[in-house]
C-alpha positions as CSV (number, residue, x, y, z in Angstrom):
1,X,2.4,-12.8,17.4
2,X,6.0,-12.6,16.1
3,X,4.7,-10.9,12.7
4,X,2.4,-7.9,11.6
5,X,-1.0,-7.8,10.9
6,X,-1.8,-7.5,7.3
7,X,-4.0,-4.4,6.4
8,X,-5.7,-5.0,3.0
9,X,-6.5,-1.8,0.7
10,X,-7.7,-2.4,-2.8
11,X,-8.1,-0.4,-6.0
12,X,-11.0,1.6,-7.4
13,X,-14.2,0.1,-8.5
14,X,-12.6,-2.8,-6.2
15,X,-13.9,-4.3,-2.8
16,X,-11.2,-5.8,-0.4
17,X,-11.8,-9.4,-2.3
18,X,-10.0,-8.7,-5.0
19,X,-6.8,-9.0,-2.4
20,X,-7.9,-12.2,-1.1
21,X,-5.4,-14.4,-2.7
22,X,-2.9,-12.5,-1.5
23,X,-4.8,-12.1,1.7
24,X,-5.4,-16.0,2.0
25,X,-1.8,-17.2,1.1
26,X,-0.6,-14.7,3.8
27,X,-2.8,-15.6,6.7
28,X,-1.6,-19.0,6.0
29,X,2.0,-18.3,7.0
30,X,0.8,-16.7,9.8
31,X,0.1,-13.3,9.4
32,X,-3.6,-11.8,10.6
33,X,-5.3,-10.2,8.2
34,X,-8.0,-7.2,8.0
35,X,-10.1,-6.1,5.6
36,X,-11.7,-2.2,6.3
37,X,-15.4,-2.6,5.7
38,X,-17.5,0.1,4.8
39,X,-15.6,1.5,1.8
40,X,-17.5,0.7,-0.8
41,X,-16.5,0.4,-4.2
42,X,-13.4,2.7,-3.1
43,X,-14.4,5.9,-4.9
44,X,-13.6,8.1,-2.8
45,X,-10.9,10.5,-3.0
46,X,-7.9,9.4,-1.6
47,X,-7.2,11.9,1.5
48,X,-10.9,11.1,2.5
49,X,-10.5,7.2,2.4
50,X,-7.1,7.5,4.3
51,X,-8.7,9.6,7.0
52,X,-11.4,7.1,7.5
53,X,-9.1,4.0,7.1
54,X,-7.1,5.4,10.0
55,X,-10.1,5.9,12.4
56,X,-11.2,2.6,11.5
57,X,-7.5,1.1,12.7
58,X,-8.0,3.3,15.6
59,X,-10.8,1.7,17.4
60,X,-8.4,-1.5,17.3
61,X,-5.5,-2.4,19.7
62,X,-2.3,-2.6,17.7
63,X,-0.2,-6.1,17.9
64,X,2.8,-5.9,19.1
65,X,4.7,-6.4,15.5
66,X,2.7,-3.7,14.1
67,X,0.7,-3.6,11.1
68,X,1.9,-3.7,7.3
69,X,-0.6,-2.4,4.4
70,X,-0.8,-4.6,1.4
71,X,-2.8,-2.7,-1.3
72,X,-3.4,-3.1,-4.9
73,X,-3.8,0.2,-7.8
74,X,-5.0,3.2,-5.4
75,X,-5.2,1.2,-2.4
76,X,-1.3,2.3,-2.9
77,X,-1.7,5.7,-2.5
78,X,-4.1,5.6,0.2
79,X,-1.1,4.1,2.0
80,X,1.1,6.1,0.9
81,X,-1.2,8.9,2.2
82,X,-1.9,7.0,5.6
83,X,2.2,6.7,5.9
84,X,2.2,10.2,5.7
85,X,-0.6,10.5,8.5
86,X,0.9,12.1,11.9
87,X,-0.8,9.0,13.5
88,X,1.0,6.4,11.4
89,X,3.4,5.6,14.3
90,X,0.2,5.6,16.5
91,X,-1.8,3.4,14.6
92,X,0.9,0.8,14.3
93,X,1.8,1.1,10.2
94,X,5.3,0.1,9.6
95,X,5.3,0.2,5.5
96,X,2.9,-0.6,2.6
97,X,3.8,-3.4,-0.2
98,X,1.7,-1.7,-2.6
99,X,1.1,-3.7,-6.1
100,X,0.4,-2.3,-9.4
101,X,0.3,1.5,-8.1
102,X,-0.1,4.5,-9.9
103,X,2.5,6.7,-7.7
104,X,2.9,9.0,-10.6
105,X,-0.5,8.6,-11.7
106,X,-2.3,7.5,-14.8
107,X,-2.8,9.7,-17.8
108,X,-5.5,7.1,-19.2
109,X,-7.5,8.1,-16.4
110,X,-8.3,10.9,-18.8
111,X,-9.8,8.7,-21.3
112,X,-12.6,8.4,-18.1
113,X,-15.5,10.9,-17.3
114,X,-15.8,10.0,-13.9
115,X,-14.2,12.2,-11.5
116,X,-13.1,9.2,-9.1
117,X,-11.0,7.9,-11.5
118,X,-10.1,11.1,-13.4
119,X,-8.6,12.0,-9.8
120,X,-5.7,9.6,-10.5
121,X,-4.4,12.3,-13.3
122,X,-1.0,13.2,-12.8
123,X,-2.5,16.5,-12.9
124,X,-4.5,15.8,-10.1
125,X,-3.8,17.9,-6.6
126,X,-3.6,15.0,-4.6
127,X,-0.9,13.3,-7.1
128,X,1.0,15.6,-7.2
129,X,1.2,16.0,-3.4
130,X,1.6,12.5,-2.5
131,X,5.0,12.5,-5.9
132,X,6.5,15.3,-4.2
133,X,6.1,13.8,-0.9
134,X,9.4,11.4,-0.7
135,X,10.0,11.1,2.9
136,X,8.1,8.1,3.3
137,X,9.4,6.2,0.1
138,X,11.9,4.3,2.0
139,X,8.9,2.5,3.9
140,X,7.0,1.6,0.4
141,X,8.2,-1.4,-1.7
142,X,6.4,-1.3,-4.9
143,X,5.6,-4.3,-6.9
144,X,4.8,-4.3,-10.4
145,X,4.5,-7.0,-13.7
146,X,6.1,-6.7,-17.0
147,X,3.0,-4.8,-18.8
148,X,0.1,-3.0,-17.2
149,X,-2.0,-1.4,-19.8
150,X,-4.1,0.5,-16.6
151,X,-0.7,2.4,-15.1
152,X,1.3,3.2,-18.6
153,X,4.0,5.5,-16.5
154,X,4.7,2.4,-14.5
155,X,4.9,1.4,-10.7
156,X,8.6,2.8,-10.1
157,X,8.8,4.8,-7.2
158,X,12.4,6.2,-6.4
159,X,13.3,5.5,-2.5
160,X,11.4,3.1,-2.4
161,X,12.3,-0.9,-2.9
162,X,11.1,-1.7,-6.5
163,X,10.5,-5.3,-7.6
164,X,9.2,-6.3,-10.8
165,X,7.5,-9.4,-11.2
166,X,7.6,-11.9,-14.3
167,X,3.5,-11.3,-15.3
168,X,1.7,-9.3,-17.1
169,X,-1.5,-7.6,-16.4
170,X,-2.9,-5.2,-13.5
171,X,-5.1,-7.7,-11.7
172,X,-3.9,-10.8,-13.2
173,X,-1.1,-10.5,-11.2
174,X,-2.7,-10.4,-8.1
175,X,-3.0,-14.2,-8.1
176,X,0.5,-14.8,-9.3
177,X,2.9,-16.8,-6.9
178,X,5.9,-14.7,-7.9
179,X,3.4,-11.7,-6.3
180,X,3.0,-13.3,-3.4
181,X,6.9,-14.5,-2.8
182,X,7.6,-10.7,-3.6
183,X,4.5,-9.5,-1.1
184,X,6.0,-11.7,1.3
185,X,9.5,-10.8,1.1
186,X,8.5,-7.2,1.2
187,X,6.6,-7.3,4.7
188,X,9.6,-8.9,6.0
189,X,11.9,-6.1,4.8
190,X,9.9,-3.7,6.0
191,X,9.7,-5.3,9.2
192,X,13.5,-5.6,9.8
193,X,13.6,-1.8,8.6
194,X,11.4,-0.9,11.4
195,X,13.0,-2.7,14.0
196,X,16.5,-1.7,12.6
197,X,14.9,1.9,13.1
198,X,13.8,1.6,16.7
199,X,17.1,0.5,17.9
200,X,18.7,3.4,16.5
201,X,15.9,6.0,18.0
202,X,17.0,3.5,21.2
203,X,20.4,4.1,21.0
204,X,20.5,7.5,20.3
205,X,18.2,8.3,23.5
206,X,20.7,5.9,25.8
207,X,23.5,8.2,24.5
């Protein structure tokens, strides 16, 4: 009960599976884990799938330590767009470790002529909102591998915590043990951020 419950989010053309190792090695140490059924193959935009990923939390309770997203690709910026959600506090999300995620987008997305993945253009509206949008950075740790030939501009997101991992590969990496030690690590930073957080908000109301 002491630690948050792990909300998986995958990538596109991805169901919540793909996560599973990281979802496995985690429940192991503790940590309850969810999958959100009912998306599919995640090709959805990304304002869409956040909206319905937060109803879904909604309809249940929210433990006590809260709930940290773990999401791979453009399960990153779904988070990212779910952080930004007026009912983030509500629905109990204290960060996102988000692996492998296009934050500034992909430009080989272009190379694509379907419109789910040409959404993730750095072009793109929703991009571009979600870059310009910093205020939520601070709650994001990005992890990322030495070479991912899917997100060329990289994983770096300034604000928030970046780590880089010694593999290569976009889903390769997913499996790695340095992911998970860096996955791990992350929820607990983002945990002592929160509560580090709340007893500022606490002291500032006692004064």
């Amino acid at each position: 009960p002491d630690k948050p419950q792990v909300v998986l989010l995958p990538g596109i053309y991805e169901h919540w599976s793909f996560l599973r190792p990281l979802g496995d090695a985690l429940n192991a140490e503790g940590h309850r884990v969810l999958a959100v059924h009912g998306l599919g193959p995640n090709r959805r935009g990304i304002v869409e799938t956040s909206e319905r990923v937060a109803k879904a939390l909604a309809t249940v309770r929210v433990p006590a330590a809260g709930r940290v997203i773990v999401a791979h690709s453009k399960g990153g910026l779904i988070g990212k767009h779910l952080l930004l959600d007026e009912r983030a506090d509500a629905i109990g999300i204290r960060g996102l470790v988000a692996v492998c995620t296009p934050f500034s987008g992909a430009r080989r997305a272009g190379l694509f002529g379907d419109p789910s993945i040409r959404a993730l253009l750095p072009s793109d509206e929703t991009i571009v909102m979600l870059g310009s949008a910093a205020s939520v950075n601070n709650r994001i740790v990005s992890v990322f591998g030495t070479f991912d030939a899917h997100v060329a501009e990289g994983s770096v997101l300034d604000g928030a915590t970046n780590v880089r991992v010694p593999v290569a590969g976009h889903f390769r990496i997913l499996s790695a043990r340095e992911t998970l030690l860096a996955v791990r690590d992350g929820i607990a930073l983002l945990v002592a951020a929160a509560e580090a957080d709340a007893e500022a908000d606490a002291e500032t109301e006692t004064a």
